[in-house]
N, C-alpha and C positions, 0 to 999 in steps of 0.2 A: 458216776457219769450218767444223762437223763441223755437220751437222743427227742429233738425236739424236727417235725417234719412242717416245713409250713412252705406251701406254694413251689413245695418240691426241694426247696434249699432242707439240708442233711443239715441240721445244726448240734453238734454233739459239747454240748454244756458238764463246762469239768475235765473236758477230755486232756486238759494236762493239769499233772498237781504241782503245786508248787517248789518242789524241787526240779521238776521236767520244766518248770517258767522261767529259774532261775537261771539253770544251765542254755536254755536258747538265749538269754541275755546275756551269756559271756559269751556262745560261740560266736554272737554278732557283733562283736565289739571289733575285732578285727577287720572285720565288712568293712562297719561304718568310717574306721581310722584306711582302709583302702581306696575306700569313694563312700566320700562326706555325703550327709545330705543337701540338698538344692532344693530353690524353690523353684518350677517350672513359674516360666511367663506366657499366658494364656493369648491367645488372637485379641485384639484390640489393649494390649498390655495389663490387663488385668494380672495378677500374681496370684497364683493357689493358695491357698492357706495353712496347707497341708505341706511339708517338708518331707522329699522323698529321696531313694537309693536305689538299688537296684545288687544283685548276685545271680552268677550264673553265664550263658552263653551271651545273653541277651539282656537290656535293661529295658524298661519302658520309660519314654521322652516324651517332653509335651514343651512347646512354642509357637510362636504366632503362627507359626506353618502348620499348625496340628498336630496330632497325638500318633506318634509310631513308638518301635520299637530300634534298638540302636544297639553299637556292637561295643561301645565303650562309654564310660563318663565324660560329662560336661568338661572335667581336666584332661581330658583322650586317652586315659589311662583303660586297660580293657577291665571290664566288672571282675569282681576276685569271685571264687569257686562258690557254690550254695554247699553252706554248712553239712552235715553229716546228718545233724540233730533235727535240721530242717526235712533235709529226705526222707528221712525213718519213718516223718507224718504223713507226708505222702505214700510211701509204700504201705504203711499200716490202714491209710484210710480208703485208697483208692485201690490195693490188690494190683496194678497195674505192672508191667517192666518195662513202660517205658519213662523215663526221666523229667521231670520239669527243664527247661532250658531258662526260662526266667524265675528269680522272686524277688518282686518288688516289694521294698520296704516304704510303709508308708510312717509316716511321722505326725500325730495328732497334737499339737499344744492348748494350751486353752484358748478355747474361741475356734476350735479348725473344725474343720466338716468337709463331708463329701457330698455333692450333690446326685440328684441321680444318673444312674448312667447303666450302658452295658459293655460289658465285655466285648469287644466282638474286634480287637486288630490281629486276632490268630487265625491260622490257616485252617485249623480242623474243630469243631467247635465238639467233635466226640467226645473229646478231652474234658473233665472238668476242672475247674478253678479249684482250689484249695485255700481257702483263707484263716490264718493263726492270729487271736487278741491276745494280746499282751498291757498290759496296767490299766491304765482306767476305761471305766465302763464305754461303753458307746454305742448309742441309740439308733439301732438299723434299721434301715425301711426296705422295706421290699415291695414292689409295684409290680409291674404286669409285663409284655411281651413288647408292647409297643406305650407310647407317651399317656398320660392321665390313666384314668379310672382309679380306684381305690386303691389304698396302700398296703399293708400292715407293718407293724413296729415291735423290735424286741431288743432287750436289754443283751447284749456281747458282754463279758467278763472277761477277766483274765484267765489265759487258759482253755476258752471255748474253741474253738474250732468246727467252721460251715464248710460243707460240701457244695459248689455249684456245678450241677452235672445235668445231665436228659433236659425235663420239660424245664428246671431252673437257666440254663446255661447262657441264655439269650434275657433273661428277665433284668428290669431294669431294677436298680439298689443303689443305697447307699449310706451314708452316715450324717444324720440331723444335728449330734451334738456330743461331746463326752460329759461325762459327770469329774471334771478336773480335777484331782489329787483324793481319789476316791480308791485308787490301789497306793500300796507302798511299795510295788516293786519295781518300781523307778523312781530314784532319789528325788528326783525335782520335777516331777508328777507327767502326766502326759499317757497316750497312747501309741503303742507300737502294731501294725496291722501286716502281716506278710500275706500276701496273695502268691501262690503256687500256681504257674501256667504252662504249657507247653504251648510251645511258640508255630516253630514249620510245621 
């Protein structure tokens, strides 16, 4: 495992091997058979690209009314419990006792992307993000505290795993592109992204 630090994001490349990639891939199978993924529909009807889920107290929502947090699925079903496998990376990475309340599952197919943005619908921004790659690569940017100035860009793997905590937590990122069916550990290629958040 290489710890790579840039613009304050903790990006720990490697940080799971392929047996710890595999096992997070079954224990979210049940998630996803719990509450499917959705494509949020954006303000002026636009649709994300990106197909998403949500585990835990909390899921994160987005529709013409904006982006919050919500206490059940689009079917009103409440979100099923955040994995075991999933926690362990939070306690291991962040040393904390207190628990994430959200992890949002993101869904990357070919052609999806994130544009930039920040975090910021939590109450205590102390807390930092936790984000886990899973299959194919994807091209991260990372920008600044506020909109424009310069970027920088780094290849995400499967298995890596970034920290966003202190001077990162407010910074703006996101995802330009995957490199599509560039891992095998998803049969029919794609990107899996879990973001780890405490919410109140």
């Amino acid at each position: 495992m290489t710890l790579l630090r840039v613009r304050g994001f903790d990006i720990h490349k490697g940080y799971l091997g392929l047996d710890r990639q595999v096992a997070l891939i079954e224990a979210l199978r049940p998630v996803l058979k719990a509450a499917p993924l959705f494509s949020p529909q954006l303000r002026g009807g636009k649709q994300m690209s990106v197909r998403m889920t949500s585990a835990g107290q909390f899921g994160w929502y987005a529709d013409e009314t904006g982006y919050r947090y919500a206490d059940a699925h689009p079917s009103g079903r409440h979100w099923p419990a955040i994995p075991e496998e999933v926690l362990t990376i939070w306690r291991d990475l962040t040393g904390l006792d207190r628990e994430p309340e959200c992890c949002l599952l993101n869904y990357y197919g070919e052609g999806a992307r994130m544009g930039l943005h920040q975090d910021k619908d939590e109450a205590d921004f102390s807390y930092p993000v936790v984000s886990v790659s899973l299959g194919d690569d994807g091209l991260f940017r990372i920008g600044n505290q506020t909109r424009g100035g310069k970027t920088e860009s780094v290849w995400l793997n499967s298995g890596d795993v970034v920290v966003m905590g202190g001077e990162a937590r407010l910074t703006y990122h996101g995802v330009d592109r995957i490199r599509f069916k560039s891992s095998r550990l998803l049969p029919k290629g794609g990107r899996i992204n879990l973001t780890l958040r405490v919410v109140t």
